[in-house]
N, C-alpha and C positions, 0 to 999 in steps of 0.2 A: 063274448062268445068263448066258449071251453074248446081247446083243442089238443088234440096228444101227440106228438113227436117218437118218434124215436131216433138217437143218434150213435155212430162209432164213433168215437174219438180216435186216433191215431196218433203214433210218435213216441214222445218220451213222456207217456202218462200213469206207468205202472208205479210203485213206490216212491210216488213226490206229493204223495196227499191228494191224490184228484178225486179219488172217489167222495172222501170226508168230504172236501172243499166243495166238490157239484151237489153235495146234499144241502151243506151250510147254504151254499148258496141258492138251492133250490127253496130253501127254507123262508130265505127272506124275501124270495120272488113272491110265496104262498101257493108254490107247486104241488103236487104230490111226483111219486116213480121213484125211482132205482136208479143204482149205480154201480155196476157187475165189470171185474176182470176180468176178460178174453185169450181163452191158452193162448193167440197169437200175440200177445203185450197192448194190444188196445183195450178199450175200455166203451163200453156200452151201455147208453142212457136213457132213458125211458122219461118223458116230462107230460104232465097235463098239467091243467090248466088256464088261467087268462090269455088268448092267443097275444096279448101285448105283454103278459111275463113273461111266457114261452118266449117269446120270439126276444128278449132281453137275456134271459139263459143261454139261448142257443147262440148268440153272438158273444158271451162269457164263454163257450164252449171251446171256441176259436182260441183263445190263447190260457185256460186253467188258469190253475193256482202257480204262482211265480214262479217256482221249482221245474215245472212242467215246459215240455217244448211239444207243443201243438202242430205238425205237420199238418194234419188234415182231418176234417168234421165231414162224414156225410150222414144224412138225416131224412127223412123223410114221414109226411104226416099219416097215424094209422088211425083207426077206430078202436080205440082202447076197448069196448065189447068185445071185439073180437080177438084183441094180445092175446097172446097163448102165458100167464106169467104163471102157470105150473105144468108140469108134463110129468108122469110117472111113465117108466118103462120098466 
């Protein structure tokens, strides 16, 4: 079954590669989504996919790419239909 996630990452994840890294690594899960910089220094993730790769990502999410210091992942599952992933104003 397909399910889509979204996550904040929090901590020390701006400039240690986490965005590349959650892509690479989404990559080898066979994910699709995003991985967007947050004016506040978190970083935010968008995953679909196999609910058993999602859910292999999202426990990769918990500690990044080696450089990175992971305080805290929160996440919760959306209806990719309905993500908003453009908005003009």
């Amino acid at each position: 079954m397909n399910v889509s996630y979204i996550a904040r990452v929090s901590g020390k994840v701006q400039g240690v590669y986490f965005r590349v890294s959650s892509q690479q690594k989404a990559i080898d899960y066979g994910l699709s989504g995003y991985a967007t910089n947050l004016a506040d220094g978190d970083v935010e993730v968008f995953l679909s996919g196999e609910e058993k790769n999602v859910e292999k990502m999202l426990a990769w999410l918990q500690h990044g790419p080696e450089e990175a210091d992971v305080t805290k992942v929160q996440h919760q599952q959306v209806d990719w239909q309905k993500h908003n992933f453009f908005s003009v104003s």
